[in-house]
C-alpha positions in Angstrom: -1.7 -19.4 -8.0 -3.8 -16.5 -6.2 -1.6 -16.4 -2.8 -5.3 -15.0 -1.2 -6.8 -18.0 -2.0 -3.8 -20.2 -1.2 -3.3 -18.8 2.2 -5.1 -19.4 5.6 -7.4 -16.1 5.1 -10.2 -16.4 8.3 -12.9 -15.2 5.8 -15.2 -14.2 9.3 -17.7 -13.0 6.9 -18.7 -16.4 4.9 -19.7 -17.2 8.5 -22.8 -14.6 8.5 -26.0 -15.9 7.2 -27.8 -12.9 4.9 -29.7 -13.0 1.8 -28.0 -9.7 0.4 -24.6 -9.5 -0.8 -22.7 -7.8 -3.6 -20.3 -9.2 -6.4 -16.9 -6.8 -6.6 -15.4 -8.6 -10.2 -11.9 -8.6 -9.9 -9.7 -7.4 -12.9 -6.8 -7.0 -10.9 -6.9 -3.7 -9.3 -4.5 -2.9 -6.2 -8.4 -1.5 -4.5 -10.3 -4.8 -5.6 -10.1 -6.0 -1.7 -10.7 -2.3 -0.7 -14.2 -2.3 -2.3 -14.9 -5.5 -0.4 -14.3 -3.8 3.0 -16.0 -0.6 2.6 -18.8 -2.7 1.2 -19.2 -4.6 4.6 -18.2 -1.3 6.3 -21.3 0.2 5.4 -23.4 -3.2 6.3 -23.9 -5.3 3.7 -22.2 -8.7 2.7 -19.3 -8.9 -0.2 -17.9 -11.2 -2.2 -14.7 -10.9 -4.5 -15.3 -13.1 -7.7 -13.4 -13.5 -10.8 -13.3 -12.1 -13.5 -14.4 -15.2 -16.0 -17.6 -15.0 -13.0 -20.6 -16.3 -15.6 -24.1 -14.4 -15.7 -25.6 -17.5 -14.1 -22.8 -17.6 -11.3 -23.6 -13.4 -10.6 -27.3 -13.9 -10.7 -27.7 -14.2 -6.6 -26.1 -10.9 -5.8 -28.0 -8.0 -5.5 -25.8 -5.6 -7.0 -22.2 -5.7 -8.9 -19.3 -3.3 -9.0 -16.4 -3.9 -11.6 -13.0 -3.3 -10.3 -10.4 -1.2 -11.6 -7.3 -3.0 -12.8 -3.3 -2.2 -14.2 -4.5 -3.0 -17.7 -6.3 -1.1 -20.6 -9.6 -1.8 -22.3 -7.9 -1.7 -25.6 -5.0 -4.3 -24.8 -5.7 -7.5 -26.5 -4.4 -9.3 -23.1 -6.7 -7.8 -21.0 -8.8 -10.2 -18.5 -11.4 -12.3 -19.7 -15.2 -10.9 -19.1 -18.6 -12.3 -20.6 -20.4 -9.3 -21.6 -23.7 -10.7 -21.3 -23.0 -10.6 -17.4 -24.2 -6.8 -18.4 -27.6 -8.0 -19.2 -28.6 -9.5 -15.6 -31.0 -6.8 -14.1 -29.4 -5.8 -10.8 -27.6 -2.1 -10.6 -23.9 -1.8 -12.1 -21.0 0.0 -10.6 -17.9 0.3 -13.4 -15.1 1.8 -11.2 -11.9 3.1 -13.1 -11.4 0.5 -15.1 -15.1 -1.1 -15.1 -16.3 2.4 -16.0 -14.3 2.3 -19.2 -15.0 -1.6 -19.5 -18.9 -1.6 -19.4 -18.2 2.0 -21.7 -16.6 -0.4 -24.4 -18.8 -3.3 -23.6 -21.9 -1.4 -24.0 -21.4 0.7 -27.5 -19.6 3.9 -26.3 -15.7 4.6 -26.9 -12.9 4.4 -24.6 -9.3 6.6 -26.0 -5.7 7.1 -23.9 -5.5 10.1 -22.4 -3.0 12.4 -23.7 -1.4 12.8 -20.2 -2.2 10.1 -17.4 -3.8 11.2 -14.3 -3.1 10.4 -10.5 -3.8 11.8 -7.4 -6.6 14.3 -6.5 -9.3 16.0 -8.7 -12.3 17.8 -8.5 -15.5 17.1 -10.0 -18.2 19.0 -10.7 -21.5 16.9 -10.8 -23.5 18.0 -14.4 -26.1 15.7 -14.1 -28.7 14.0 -11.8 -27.6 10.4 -9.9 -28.9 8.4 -7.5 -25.1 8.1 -6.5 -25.1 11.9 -5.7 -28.0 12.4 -3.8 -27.0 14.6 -1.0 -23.6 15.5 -2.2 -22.9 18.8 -3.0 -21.7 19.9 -6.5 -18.4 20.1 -6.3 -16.8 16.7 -4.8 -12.8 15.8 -3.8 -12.2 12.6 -5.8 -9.2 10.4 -6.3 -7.9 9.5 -10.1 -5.1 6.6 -11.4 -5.8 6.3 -15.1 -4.4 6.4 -18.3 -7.6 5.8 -21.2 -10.6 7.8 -21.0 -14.0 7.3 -22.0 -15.0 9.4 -24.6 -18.5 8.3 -25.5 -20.8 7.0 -23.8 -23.1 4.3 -24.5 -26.9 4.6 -25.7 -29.0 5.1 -22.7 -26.2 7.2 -20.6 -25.5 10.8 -19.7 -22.5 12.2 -18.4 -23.2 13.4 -14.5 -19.7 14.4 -13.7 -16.8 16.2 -15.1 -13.6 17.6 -14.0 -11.1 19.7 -15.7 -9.4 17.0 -17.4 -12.0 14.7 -17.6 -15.2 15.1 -19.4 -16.9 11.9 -18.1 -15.4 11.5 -14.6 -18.8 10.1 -14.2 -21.7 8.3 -16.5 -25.0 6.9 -15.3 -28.3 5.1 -16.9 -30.9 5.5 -14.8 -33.1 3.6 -16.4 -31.3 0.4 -15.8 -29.3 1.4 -12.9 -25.9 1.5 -14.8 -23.2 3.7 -13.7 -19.4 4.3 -14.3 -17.2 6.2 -11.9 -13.8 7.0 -13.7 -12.3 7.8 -9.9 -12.4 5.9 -6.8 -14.7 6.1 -4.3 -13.6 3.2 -2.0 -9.9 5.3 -1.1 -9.9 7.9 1.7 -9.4 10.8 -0.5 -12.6 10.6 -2.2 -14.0 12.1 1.1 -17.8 10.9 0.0 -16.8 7.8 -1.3 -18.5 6.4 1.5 -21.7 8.2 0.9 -21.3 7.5 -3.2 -21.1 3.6 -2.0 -23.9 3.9 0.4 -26.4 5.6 -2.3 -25.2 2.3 -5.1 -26.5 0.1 -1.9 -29.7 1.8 -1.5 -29.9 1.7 -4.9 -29.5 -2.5 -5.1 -32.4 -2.2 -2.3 -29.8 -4.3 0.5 -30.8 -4.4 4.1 -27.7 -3.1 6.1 -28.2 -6.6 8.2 -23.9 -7.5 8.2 -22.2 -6.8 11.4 -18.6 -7.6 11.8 -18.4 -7.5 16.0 -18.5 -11.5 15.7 -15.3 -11.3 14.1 -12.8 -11.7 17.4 -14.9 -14.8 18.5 -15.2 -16.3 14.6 -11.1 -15.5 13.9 -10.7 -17.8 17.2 -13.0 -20.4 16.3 -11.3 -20.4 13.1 -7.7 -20.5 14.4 -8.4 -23.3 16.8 -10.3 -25.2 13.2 -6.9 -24.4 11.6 -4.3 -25.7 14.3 -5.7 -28.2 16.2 -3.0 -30.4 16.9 -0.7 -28.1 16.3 1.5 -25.3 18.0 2.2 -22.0 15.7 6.1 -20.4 15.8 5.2 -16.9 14.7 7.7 -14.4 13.8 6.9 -11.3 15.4 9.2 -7.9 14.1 7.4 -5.9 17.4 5.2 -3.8 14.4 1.7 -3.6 15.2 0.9 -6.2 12.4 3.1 -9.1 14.1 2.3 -8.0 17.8 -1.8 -7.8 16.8 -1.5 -11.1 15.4 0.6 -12.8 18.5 -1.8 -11.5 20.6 -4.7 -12.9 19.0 -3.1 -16.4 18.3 -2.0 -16.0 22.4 -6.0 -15.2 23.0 -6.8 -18.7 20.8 -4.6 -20.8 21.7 -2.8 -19.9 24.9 1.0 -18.9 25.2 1.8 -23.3 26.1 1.1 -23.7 22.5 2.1 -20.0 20.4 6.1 -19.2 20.6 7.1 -15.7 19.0 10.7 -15.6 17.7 11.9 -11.8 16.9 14.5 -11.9 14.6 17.4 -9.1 15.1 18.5 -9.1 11.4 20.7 -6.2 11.3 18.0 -3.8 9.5 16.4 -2.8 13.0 16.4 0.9 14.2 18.3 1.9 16.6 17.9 0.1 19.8 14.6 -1.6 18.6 14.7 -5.6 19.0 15.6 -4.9 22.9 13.4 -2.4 23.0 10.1 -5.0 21.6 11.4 -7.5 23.8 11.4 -6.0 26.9 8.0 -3.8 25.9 6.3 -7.1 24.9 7.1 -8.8 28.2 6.2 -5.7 30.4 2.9 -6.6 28.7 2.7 -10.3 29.3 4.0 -11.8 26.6 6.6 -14.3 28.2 6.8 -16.6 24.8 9.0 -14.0 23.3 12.8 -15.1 21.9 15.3 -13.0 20.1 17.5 -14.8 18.0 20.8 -12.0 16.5 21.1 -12.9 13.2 22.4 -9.6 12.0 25.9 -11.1 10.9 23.9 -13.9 8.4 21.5 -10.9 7.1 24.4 -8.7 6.3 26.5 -11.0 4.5 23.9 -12.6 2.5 22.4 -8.9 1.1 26.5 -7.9 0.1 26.8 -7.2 -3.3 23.4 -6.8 -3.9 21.4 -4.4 -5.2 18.4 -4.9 -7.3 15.7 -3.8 -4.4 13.3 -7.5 -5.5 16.3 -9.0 -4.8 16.8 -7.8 -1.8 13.2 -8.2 -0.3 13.6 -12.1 -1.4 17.0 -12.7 0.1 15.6 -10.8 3.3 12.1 -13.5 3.1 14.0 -16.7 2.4 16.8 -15.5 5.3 13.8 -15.1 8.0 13.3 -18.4 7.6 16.3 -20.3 7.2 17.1 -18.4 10.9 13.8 -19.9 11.9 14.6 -23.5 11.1 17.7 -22.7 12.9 16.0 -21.7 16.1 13.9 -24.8 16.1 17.0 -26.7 16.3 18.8 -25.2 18.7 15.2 -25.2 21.1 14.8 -29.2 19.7 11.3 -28.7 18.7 9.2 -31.0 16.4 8.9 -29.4 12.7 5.6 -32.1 12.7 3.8 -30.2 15.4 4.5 -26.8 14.3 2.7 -24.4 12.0 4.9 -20.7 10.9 2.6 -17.8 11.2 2.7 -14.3 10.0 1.0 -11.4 10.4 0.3 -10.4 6.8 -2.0 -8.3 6.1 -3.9 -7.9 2.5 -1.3 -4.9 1.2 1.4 -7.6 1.3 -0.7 -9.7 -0.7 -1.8 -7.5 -3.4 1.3 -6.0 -4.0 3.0 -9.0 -4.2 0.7 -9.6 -7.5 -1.6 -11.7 -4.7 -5.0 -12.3 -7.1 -5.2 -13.3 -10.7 -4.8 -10.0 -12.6 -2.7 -7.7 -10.1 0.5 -6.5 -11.0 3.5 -6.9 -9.1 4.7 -3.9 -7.4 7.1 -5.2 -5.5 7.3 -8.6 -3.5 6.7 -8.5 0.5 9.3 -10.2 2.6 6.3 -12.4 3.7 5.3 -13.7 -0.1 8.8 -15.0 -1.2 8.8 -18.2 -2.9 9.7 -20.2 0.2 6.8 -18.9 1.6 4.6 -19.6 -0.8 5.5 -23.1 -0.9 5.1 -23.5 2.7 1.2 -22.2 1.6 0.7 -24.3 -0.6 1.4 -27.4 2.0 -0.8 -25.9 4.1 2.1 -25.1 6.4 1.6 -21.2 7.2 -1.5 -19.5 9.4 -1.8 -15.8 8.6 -4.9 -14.8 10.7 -5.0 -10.8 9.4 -4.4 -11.6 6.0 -7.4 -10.2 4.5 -7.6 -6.9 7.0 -6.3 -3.5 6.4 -4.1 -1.6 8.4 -6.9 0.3 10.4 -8.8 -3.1 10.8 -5.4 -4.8 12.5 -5.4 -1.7 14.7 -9.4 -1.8 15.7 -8.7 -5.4 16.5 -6.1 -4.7 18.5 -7.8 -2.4 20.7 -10.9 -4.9 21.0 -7.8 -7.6 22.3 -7.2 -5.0 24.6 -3.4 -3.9 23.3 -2.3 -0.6 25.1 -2.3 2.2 22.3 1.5 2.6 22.4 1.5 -0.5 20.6 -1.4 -0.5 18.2 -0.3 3.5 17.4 2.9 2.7 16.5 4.0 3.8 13.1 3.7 1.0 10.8 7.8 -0.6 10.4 8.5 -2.7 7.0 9.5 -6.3 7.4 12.5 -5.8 5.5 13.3 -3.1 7.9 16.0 -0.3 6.9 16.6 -3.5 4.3 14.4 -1.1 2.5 15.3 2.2 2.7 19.0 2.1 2.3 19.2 1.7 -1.3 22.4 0.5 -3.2 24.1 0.7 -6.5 26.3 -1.3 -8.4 27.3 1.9 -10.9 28.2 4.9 -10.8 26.9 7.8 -12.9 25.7 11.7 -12.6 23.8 11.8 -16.0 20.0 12.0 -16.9 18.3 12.1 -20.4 18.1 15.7 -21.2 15.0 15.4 -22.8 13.7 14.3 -19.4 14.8 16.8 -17.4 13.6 19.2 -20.0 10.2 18.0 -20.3 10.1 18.6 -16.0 11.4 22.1 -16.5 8.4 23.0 -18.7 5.8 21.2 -16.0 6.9 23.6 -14.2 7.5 26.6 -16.0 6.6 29.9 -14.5 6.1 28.4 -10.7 9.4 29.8 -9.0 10.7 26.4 -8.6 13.7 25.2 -10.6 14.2 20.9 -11.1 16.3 18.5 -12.5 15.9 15.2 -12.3 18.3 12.8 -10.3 20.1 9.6 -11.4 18.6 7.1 -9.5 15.3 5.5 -9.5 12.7 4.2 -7.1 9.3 1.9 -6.9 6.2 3.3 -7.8 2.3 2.3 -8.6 0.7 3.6 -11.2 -2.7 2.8 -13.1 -2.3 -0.4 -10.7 0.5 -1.2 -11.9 4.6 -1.1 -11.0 6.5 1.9 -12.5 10.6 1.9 -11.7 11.5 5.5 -12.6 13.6 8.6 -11.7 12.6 11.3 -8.8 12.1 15.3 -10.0 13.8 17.6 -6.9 12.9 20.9 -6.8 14.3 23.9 -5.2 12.0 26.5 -4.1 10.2 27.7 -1.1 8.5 25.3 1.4 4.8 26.1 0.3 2.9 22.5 0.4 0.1 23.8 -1.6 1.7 24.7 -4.3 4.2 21.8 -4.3 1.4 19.3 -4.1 0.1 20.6 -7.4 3.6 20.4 -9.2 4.3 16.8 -7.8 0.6 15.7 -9.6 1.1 17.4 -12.7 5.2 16.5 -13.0 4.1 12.7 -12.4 1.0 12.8 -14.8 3.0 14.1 -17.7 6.1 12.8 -17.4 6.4 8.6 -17.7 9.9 8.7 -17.1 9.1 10.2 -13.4 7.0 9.2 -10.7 8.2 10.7 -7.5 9.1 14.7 -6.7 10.7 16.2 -4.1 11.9 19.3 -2.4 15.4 20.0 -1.6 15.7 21.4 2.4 19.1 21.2 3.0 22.0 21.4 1.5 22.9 23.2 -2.0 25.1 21.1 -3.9 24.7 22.2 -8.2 25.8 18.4 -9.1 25.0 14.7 -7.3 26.7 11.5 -8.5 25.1 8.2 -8.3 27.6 5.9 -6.7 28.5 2.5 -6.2 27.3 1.7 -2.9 26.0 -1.6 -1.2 24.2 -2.8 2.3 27.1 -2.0 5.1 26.7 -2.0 8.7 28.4 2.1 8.2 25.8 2.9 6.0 22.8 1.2 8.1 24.0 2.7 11.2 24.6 6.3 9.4 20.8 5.5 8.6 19.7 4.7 12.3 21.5 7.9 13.7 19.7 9.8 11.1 15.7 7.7 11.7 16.5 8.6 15.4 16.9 12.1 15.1 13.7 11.9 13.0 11.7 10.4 15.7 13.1 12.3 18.8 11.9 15.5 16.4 8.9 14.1 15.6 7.8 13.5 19.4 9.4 16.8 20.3 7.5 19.2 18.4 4.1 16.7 19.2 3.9 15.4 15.4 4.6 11.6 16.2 0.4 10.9 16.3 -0.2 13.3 13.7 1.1 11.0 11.0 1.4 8.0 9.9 4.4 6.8 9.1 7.8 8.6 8.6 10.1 6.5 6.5 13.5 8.0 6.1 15.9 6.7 3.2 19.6 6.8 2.1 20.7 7.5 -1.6 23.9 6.2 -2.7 23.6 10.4 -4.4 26.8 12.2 -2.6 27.0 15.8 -3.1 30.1 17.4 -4.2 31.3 17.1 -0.3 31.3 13.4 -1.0 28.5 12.6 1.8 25.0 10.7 0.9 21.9 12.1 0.7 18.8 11.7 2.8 14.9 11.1 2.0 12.4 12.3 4.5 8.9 10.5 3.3 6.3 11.5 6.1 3.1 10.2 4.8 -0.6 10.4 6.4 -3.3 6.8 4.9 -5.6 4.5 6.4 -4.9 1.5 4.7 -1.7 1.8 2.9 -3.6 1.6 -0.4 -3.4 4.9 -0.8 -1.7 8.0 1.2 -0.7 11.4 0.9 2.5 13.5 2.1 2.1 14.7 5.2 3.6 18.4 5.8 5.8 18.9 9.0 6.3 21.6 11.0 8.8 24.2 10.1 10.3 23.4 13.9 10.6 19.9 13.0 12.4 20.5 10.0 14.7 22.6 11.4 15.8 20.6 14.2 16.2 17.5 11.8 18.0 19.9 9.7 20.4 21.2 12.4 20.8 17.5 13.7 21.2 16.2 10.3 24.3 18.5 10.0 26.1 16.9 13.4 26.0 13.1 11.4 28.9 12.0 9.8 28.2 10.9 6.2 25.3 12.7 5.7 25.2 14.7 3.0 22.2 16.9 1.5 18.4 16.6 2.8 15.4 16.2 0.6 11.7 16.0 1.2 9.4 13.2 -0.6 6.4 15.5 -1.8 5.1 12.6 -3.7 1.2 11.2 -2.9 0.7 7.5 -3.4 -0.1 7.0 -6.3 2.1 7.3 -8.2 4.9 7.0 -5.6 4.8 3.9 -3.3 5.5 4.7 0.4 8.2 3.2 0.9 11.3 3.8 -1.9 11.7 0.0 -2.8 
């Protein structure tokens, strides 16, 4: 079951009446939905279709893109696809995967790569395209792949090339076929936008789709949805929930919309008093807290498989719900739950046919999705991004404190205090070896640390060991060893730099979910934050998780994980590099904290590291 089809998903844009519109083919890809957005972004109606999508079926659109995916063109389970869908005459965009895909499909030869690529390139554009008119000849792009194409059909040239990729790009101009083995629908392929707009003047659309209906459409839609009923939304006070209660409010009026925050023990510190009293300073009276910290804590003991825990944190969040509707005596009947999930949670979560599973949202546990499936939730941002949530919550008219806020998992420090049920301080030599010689001659010395995290690579989930380096603070050059340690090496996706703390040995221990060690955490976020704001970096990123490693030093105290991060959309982001002020006065506060031990620095882009650790 595809939980984007399942859901309520206010698809605003079947609404507009245009006779253009292009097919994105869907073959899994964690960008798939991206292309769909930047698509209407730039005017022009889109539509995400399967991939089994027939020739006959495609024949209407104006222009089709083929989405990247997590699989490989050589796998004999890859996704179903009728090749004759190539011979409709409309222009072709092959992204990632559909470049090596309409490659395979067309007579030219796709090969792994000898060492996977992720992150940033540069191209240098060989060849004339109508996709390149206007760019320059040197372009930013983004990579995730693991095969290459190595020939290219009859009919094609190669029109772009980078250092590790001979055909980064392939057009026929004759026919209007092109493959792109980056992508241009992520924020760092800065002319991605331009690259998408040329394909669209190429397919001859009119630019006639405007999405400023969308506020009045979502309500007509939400009022559709719930007549009859009321909604019991659970609001966490991140701009997500408080976008969506605010719109639902705006629909429905407060008599018939309740918000229940629950306090579940993973908060920071201070923060469910802190989102009641801020949401009711702004006129949201149908706020409740409900403390549920105790129930939270004692069902997440002993565990600590991080799926696990995101699924015990989802099916708790509701059984506290049904509690609160007993203790207020309300009628289940009359009631509908709402969320405010947004399409990350979704696709992630393995949300459309072909995606993997990275990890699985606390808002796409099983219970929920059979509460979907009966038609029984409302998720009104389902299908936006995180800058579209934020744009509609300044059109509702949110003050920017709120719709500015750094984005706050569900799970809450669930999430970023990571437990162990062993207890270990070895590595596979080989491993650490094979980092040592990524990174031979740089300055930096590395071993590799014995725990592991969540990653995304080639649109797909990786669960693998973090690289820390020692070595001077010089961002440029640790950007470059982070890429090429994580390209090379399976057995790591995520680097980082050591800042504080100098211990020759750490020991993976056994650790679980404790109020000490969630509380160690809080001191430690809120010395983060108070440093962040100090030094005037809070707005100039965009989200700052911290994390705790059951790693103690030879002191015996835990280590730390600072993972500040600058994205758009969540799809894809990069580390963001603090001040040397800021680091020093998390450094120097860091030290005054009981149990904390040593303090790294998360230098890893996403992909191939996920923002948050699990």
């Amino acid at each position: 079951m595809s939980c984007a089809k399942s859901c309520f998903a206010v698809e605003y844009f079947f609404l507009m009446k245009t006779r253009d519109a292009i097919a994105i083919v869907d073959f899994g890809g964690q960008y798939t939905h991206l292309i769909a957005n930047r698509i209407r972004r730039l005017g022009v109606y889109s539509e995400i279709v399967p991939s089994t999508v027939s020739p006959q079926q495609a024949a209407r659109f104006k222009g089709i893109i083929l989405s990247g995916g997590p699989f490989s063109v050589l796998d004999t389970g890859k996704p179903e696809f009728d090749p004759h869908l190539l011979d409709l005459k409309v222009p072709f965009l092959g992204l990632c995967y559909g470049h090596q895909l309409m490659a395979q499909a067309l007579g030219g030869r796709v090969m792994p790569k000898e060492s996977r690529e992720y992150g940033r390139a540069q191209m240098t554009i060989v060849g004339k395209c109508d996709l390149f008119n206007e760019l320059q000849a040197s372009q930013q792009i983004w990579m995730s792949h693991g095969d290459t194409v190595v020939e290219v059909p009859d009919g094609f040239e190669v029109v772009g090339s980078s250092s590790d990729c001979r055909v980064t790009a392939m057009a026929d101009a004759r026919r209007h076929r092109y493959g792109l083995q980056f992508h241009p629908e992520v924020t760092d392929t800065p002319q991605g936008m331009k690259i998408l707009q040329n394909f669209l003047t190429v397919c001859g659309c009119d630019r006639t789709w405007k999405p400023e209906q969308f506020i009045e459409d979502i309500n007509r839609e939400i009022r559709t949805r719930c007549e009859g009923k009321k909604v019991f939304l659970l609001v966490s006070g991140g701009v997500d929930s408080t976008v969506c209660f605010a719109l639902l409010n705006k629909a429905l009026g407060p008599s018939r919309v309740l918000g229940l925050h629950i306090d579940n023990g993973l908060m920071r510190k201070g923060e469910s008093e802190a989102i009641l009293n801020y949401l009711k300073e702004h006129g949201f009276s149908n706020l409740i807290i409900e403390d549920a910290s105790g129930r939270f804590l004692a069902a997440l003991g002993g565990i600590t498989d991080p799926e696990k825990k995101r699924e015990i944190i989802g099916a708790m969040f509701l059984s506290v719900k049904q509690l609160a509707e007993q203790r207020l005596g309300l009628n289940i009947n009359e009631w509908l739950l709402g969320q405010g999930t947004i399409y990350p949670d979704t696709i992630e979560s393995a949300g459309s046919a072909h995606a993997d599973k990275i990890k699985t949202h606390h808002n796409r546990v099983n219970v929920v999705l059979e509460l979907i499936e009966k038609g029984l939730v409302i998720e009104p941002l389902s299908q936006l991004y995180k800058d579209e949530v934020r744009l509609l919550g300044e059109k509702l008219g949110l003050p920017p404190r709120l719709v500015w806020r750094h984005p706050f998992p569900g799970p809450g420090l669930g999430v970023r205090v990571l437990c162990s049920a062993t207890q270990s301080d070895r590595v596979d030599g080989s491993l650490e070896a094979e980092v040592t010689r990524a990174i031979a001659g740089s300055g930096y010395t590395a071993r590799v640390l014995p725990i592991k995290s969540v990653g995304v690579q080639g649109d797909a989930r990786t669960y693998a060991h973090p690289a820390l380096l020692d070595g001077p603070c010089d961002w440029d050059t640790l950007a470059r060893l982070s890429t090429a340690i994580t390209n090379k090496i399976a057995g790591v996706n995520r680097v980082l730099l050591r800042i504080r703390g100098y211990s020759p040995s750490y020991r993976l221990v056994e650790a679980y979910m404790t109020k000490k060690r969630l509380d160690t955490l809080r001191e430690i976020d809120h010395l983060v934050k108070s440093a962040l704001v100090n030094n005037n970096e809070y707005h100039s990123i965009w989200q700052m998780p911290v994390v705790l490693l059951p790693l103690i030093n030879e002191a015996g105290n835990e280590s730390i994980v600072l993972r500040p991060v600058n994205s758009q959309e969540a799809m894809t982001a990069r580390f963001a590099s603090l001040k040397q002020e800021t680091l020093q006065q998390v450094c120097d506060g860091v030290h005054s904290i009981a149990g904390a031990g040593d303090l790294f620095y998360d230098i890893t882009h996403k992909p191939p590291g996920t923002i948050e650790w699990e």
